[in-house]
C-alpha positions as CSV (number, residue, x, y, z in Angstrom):
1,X,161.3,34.7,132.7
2,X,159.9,36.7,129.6
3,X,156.8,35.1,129.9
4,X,156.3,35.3,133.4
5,X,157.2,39.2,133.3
6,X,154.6,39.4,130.5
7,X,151.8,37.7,132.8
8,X,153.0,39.7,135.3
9,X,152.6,42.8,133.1
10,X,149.2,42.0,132.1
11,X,147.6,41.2,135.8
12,X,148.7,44.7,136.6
13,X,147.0,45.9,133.6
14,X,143.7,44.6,134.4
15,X,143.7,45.4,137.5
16,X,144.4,49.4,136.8
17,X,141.4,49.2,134.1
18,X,138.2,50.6,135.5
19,X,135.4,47.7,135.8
20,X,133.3,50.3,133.5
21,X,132.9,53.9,132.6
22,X,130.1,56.5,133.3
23,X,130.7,59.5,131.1
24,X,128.0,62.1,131.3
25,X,127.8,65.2,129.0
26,X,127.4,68.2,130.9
27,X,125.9,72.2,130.3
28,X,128.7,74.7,130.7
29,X,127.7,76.0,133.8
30,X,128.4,72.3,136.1
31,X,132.0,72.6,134.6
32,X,133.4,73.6,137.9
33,X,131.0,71.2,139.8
34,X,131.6,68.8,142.0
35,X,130.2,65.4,140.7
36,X,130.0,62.2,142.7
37,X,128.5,58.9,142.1
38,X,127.0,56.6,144.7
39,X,125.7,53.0,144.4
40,X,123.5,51.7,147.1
41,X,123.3,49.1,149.9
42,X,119.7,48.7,150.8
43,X,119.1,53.0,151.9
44,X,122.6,53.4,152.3
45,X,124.6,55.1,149.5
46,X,128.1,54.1,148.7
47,X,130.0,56.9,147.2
48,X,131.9,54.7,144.1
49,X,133.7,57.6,142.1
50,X,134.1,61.4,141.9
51,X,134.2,63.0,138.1
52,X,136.6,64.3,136.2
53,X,135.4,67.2,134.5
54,X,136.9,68.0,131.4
55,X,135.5,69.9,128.1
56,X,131.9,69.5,129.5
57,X,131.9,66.0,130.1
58,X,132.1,64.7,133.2
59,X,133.4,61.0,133.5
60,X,133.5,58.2,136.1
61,X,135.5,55.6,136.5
62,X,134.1,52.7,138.9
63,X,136.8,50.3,139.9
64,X,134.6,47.5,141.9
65,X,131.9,45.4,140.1
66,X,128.6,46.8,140.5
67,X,125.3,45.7,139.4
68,X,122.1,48.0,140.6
69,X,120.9,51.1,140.8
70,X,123.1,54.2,141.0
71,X,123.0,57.9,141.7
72,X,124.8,61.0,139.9
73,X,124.9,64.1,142.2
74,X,125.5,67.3,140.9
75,X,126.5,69.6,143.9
76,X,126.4,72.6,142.2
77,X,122.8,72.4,140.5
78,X,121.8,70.3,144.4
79,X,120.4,67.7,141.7
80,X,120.8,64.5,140.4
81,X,120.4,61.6,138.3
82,X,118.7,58.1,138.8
83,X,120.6,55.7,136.6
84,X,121.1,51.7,136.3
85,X,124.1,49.7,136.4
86,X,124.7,46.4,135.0
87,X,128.5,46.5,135.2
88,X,128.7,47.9,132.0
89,X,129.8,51.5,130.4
90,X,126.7,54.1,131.2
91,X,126.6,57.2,128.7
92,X,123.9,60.3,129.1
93,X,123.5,63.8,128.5
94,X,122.1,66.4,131.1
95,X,120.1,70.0,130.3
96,X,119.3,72.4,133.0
97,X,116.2,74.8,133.3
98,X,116.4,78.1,134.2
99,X,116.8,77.4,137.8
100,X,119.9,75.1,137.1
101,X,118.0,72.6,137.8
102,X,118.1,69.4,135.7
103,X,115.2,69.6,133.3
104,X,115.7,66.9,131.0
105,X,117.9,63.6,130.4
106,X,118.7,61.5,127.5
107,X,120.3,57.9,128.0
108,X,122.8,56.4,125.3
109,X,123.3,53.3,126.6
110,X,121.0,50.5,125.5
111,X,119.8,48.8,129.3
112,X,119.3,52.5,130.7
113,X,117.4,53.6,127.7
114,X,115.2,50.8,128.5
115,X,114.7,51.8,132.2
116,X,113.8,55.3,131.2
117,X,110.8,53.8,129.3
118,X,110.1,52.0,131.4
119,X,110.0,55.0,134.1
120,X,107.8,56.5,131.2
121,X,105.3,53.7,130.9
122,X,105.0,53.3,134.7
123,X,104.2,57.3,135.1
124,X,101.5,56.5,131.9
125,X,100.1,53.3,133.5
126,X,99.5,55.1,136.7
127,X,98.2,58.7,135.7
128,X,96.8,58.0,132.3
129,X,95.8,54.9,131.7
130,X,92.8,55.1,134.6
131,X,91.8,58.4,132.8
132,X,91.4,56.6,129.1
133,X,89.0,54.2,130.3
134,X,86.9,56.1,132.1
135,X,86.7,58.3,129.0
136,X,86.1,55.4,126.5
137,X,82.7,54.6,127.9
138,X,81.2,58.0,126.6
139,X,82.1,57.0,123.0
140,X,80.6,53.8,120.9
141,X,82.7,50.8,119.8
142,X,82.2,51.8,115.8
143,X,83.7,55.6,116.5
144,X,87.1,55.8,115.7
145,X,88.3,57.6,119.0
146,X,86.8,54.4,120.6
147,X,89.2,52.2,118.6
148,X,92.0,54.9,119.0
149,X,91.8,54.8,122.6
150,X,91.3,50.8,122.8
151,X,94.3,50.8,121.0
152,X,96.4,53.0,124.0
153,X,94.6,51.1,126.6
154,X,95.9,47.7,125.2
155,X,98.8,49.0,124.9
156,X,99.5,50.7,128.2
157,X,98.1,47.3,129.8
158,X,100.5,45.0,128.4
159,X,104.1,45.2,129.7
160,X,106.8,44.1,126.9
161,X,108.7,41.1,129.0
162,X,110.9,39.8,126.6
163,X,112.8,43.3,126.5
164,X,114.1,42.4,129.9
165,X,115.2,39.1,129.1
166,X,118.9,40.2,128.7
167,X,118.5,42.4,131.7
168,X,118.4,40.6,134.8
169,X,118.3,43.6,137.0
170,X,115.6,45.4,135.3
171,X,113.6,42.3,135.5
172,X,114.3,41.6,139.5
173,X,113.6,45.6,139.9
174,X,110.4,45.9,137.7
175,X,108.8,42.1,139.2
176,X,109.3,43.5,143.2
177,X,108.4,47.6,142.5
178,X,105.0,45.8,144.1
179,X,107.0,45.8,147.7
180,X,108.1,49.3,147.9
181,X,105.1,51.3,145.9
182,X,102.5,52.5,149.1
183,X,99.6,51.7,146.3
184,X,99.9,48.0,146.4
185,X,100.7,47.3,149.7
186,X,96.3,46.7,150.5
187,X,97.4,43.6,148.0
188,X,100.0,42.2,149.9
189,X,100.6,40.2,153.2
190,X,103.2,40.3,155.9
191,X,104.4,37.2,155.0
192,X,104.8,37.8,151.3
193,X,107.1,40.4,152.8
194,X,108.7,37.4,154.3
195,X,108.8,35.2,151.6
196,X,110.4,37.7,149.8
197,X,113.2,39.1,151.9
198,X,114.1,35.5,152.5
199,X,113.9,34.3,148.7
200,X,115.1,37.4,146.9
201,X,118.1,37.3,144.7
202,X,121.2,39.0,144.8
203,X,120.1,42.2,144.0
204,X,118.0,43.2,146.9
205,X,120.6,45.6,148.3
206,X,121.4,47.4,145.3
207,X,117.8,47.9,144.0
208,X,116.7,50.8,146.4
209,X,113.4,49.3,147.1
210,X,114.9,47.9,150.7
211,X,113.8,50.6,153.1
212,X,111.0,51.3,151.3
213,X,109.3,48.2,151.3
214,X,110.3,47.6,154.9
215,X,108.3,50.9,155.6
216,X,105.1,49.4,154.0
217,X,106.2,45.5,155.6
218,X,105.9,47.5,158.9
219,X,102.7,49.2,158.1
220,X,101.1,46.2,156.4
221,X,101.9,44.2,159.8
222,X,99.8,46.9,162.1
223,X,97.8,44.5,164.4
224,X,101.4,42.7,165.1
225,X,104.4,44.6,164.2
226,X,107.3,42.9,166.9
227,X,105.9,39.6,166.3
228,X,106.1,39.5,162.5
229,X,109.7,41.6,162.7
230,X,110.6,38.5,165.0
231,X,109.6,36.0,162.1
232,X,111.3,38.6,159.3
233,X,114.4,38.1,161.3
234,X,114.2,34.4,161.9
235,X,113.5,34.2,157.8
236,X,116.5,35.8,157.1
237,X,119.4,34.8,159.3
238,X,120.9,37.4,161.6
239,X,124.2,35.5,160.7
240,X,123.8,36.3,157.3
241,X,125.1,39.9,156.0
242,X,121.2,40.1,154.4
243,X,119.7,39.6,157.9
244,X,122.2,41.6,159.3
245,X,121.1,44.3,156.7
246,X,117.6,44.3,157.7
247,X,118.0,44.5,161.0
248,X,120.3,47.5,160.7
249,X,117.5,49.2,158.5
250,X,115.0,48.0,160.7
251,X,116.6,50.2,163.4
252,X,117.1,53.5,162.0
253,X,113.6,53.1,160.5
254,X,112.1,52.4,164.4
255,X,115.0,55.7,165.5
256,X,113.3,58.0,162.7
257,X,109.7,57.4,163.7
258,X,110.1,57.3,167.2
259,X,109.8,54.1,167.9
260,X,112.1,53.8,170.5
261,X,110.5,50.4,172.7
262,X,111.2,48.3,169.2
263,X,114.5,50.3,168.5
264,X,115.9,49.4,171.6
265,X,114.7,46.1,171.8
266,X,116.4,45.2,168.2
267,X,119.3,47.3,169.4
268,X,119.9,45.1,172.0
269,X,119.6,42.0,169.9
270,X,122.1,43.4,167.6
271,X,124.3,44.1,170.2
272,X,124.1,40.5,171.6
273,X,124.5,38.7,168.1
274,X,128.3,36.5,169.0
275,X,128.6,36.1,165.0
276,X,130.5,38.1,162.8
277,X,129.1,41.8,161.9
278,X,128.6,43.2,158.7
279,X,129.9,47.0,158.7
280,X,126.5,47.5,157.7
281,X,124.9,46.8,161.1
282,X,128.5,47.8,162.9
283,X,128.1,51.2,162.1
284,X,124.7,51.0,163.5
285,X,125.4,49.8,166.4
286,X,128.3,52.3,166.7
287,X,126.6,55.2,165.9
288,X,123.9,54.5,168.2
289,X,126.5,53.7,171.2
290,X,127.9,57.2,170.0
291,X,124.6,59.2,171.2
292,X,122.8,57.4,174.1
293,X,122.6,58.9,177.3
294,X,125.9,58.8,179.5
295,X,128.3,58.4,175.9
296,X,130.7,61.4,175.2
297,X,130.0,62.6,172.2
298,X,132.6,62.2,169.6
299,X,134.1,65.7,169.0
300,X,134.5,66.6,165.4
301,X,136.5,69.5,163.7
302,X,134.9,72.7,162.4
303,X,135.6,73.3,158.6
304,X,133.8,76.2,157.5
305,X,132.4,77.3,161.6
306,X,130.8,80.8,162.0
307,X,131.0,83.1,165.5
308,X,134.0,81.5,166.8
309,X,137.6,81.1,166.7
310,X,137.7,77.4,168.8
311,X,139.2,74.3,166.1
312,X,136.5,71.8,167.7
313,X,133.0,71.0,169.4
314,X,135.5,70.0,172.3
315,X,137.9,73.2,172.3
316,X,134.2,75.0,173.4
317,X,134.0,75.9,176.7
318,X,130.8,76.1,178.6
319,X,129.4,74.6,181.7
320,X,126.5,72.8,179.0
321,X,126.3,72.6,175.2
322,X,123.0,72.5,173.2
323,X,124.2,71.0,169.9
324,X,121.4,71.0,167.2
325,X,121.8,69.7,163.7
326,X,119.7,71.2,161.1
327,X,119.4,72.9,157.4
328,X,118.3,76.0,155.7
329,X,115.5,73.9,154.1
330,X,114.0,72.3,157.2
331,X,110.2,73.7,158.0
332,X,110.5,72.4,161.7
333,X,114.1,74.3,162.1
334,X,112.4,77.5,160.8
335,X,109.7,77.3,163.4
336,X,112.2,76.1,166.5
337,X,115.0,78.1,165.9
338,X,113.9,81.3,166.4
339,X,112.3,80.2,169.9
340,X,116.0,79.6,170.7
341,X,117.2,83.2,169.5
342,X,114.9,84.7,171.9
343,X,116.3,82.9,174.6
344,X,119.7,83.2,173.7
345,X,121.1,86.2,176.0
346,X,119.2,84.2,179.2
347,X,120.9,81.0,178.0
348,X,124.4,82.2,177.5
349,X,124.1,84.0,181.2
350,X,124.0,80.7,182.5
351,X,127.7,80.2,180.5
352,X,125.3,77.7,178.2
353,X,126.6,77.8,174.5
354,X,124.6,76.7,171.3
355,X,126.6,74.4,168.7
356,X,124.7,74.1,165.1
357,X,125.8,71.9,162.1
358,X,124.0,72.3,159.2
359,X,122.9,69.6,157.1
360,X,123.1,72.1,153.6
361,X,124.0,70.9,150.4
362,X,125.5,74.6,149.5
363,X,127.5,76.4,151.8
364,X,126.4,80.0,150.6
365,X,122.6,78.9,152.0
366,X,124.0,77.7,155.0
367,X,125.8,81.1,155.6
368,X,123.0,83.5,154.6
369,X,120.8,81.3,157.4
370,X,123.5,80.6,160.2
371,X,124.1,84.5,160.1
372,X,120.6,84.9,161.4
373,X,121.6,83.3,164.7
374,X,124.4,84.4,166.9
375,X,125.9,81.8,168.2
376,X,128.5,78.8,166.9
377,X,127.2,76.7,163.8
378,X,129.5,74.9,161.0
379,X,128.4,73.0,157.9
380,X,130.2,70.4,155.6
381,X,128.2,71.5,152.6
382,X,127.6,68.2,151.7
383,X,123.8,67.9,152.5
384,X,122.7,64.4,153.8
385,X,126.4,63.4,152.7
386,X,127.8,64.8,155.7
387,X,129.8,62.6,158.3
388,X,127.4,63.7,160.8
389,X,124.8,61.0,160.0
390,X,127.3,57.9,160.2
391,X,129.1,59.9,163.2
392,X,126.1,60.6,165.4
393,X,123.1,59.2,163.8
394,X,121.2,61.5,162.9
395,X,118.1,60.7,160.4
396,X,115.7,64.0,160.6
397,X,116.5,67.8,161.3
398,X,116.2,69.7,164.2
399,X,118.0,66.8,165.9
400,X,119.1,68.0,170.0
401,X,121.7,66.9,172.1
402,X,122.7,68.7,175.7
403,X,126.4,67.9,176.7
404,X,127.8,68.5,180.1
405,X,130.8,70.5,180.5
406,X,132.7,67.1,180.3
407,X,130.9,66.8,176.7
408,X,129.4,63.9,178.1
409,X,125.3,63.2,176.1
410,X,122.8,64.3,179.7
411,X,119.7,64.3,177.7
412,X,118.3,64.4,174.0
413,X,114.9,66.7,173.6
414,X,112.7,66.0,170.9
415,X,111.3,69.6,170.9
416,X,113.1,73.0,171.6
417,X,110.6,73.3,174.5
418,X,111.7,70.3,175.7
419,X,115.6,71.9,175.6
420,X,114.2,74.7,177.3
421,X,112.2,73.0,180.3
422,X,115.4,70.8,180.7
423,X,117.1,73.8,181.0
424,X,114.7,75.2,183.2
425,X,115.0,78.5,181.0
426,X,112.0,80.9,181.1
């Protein structure tokens, strides 16, 4: 009995051990920050851990095997750090500017100290290394600046490969940068695309270079884009959680650029697939079942709403809703917004209220904006973290919806002059 209680004991005791530790030593003023930490699965982020802040250091602790890329977000400071992890404890210290802003980073651990240089030597082989050979021509073989700068050039030309024999993730990320860098997509066809989505290792998801190089796939595959997304597909399987994957980035990429005959066409493929779905491409297919035309929108709770006193979008009373998502920081909501303002009094005569929720990493920006505008807006403060992407898919700001007094979706402009001529408000 001993022995088993001892077993017992020590399965427990693995199991409340963290699968590795990110510890990150912090300036004074992010003491009282909130920190998070999100892992990726292709442009999605998973958040993995919040910090605990104590004495300036802030520390992770991820429970779940992760090998990838990984993100540090520092709400406070609306920055962040690009890390990598190979299951294994991460250690770096941050410094601000005089902004708050982070300035500079230094990596202690030995495989993210190599991906730093090797951000280093990228930046080098792309900005200086051009600029060193055109300059060596205007000096002769037997001057010593020509040898000095032979010497760079050699050296900026030649990658170090065994230093990533130990690192299997570095060496997949580095090898396929090719796929999601705009540059070298006049080298590449749309079936190396396919090759590779079809052939590529395990760590496709968590590398970030997914929606990227799906971006460039799509541009590269111009003269025939539905027939060679038609062959991507059949590569990869849509019973397979990767194919399923693709197609759900596939998607949102074809919703964000307005692509809407392919979107729906995919859409409708999705929706037809009698296999087992990934929550990858189920909350896809939810969110997107959320906001077509007819739906009711889902109602969410205000948290932190301005010019009103109702608990809900649905406790809001009005024979039609506009309901616009934006941020303090978005160009296009400067120059629309205000062409709403002056319509506001007509609007509201015609018992039509205006629902905003910001998309604002820092609730004091959102105020000082909302303020501006009369009527109802609310914000998470959590920036692109906010529910309202997964919750009514929304990938670019200003984003419109008009609801019916049964909250029901009865159109989604593009443009505030499209809101208005719906509207039929002069």
């Amino acid at each position: 009995m001993k022995k088993l209680l001892l077993a017992s004991s020590f399965i427990l005791s693995t199991y409340s051990f963290a699968q590795f530790n990110v510890k990150v030593d912090i300036p004074t003023y992010l003491a009282d920050s909130e920190v998070y930490l999100y892992g990726f699965n292709g442009s999605k982020e998973i958040l993995y851990s919040k910090a605990k802040i104590s004495n300036n250091v802030a520390l992770f602790k991820v429970d779940k095997q992760y090998v990838g890329m990984m993100r540090a977000f520092f709400k406070k400071s609306n920055s962040s750090v690009n890390m990598v992890s190979e299951n294994k404890d991460v250690n770096l210290k941050i410094e601000l500017d005089s902004k708050n802003k982070i300035s500079n980073v230094v990596f202690q651990d030995p495989v993210n100290q190599l991906f730093s240089n090797e951000v280093e030597f990228q930046k080098k082989q792309e900005l200086i290394l051009p600029a060193l050979i055109q300059i060596k021509d205007y000096y002769r073989p037997s001057e010593s600046f020509y040898k000095s700068l032979e010497t760079e050039i050699n050296a900026l030309s030649n990658k170090d490969q065994a230093a990533y024999e130990n690192h299997p993730f570095l060496e997949y990320f580095n090898k396929n940068q090719k796929y999601s860098n705009q540059e070298k997509i006049a080298e590449l066809k749309a079936e190396d695309f396919i090759n590779f989505y079809s052939k590529s290792g395990e760590y496709l998801e968590t590398s970030s270079i997914l929606k990227p190089s799906l971006i460039n796939f799509l541009n590269v595959s111009k003269a025939n884009v539905e027939g060679n997304v038609d062959k991507l597909l059949e590569a990869v399987n849509l019973e397979t959680p990767r194919g399923q994957t693709i197609l759900s980035e596939l998607i949102e990429i074809f919703n964000t650029y307005g692509m809407d005959k392919l979107k729906d066409k995919y859409l409708t493929e999705a929706n037809n697939l009698k296999c087992t779905i990934n929550d990858r491409l189920a909350s896809t297919i939810k969110a997107n079942k959320n906001t077509e035309i007819g739906a009711k929108m889902p109602n969410i709770n205000f948290v932190n709403a301005i010019h009103t006193k109702a608990k809900s979008l649905y406790d809001i009373n009005a024979s039609k809703k506009i309901v616009v998502f934006w941020s303090s920081t978005c160009s296009h909501c400067e120059a629309e917004l205000p062409k709403l303002l002056e319509k506001y009094d007509n609007l509201k005569s015609q018992n039509i209220e205006i629902v905003g929720f910001s998309l604002d990493n820092s609730l004091e920006d959102f105020k000082a904006k909302a303020n501006l505008y009369p009527w109802i807006n609310d914000s998470e403060g959590k920036g692109w973290y906010s529910s309202y992407g997964d919750i009514y898919n929304i990938v670019a700001t200003p984003t419109y919806f008009i609801l019916g007094s049964d909250n029901k979706i009865i159109s989604k402009p593009n443009h505030v002059a499209d809101v208005l001529d719906y509207l039929k408000v002069n």
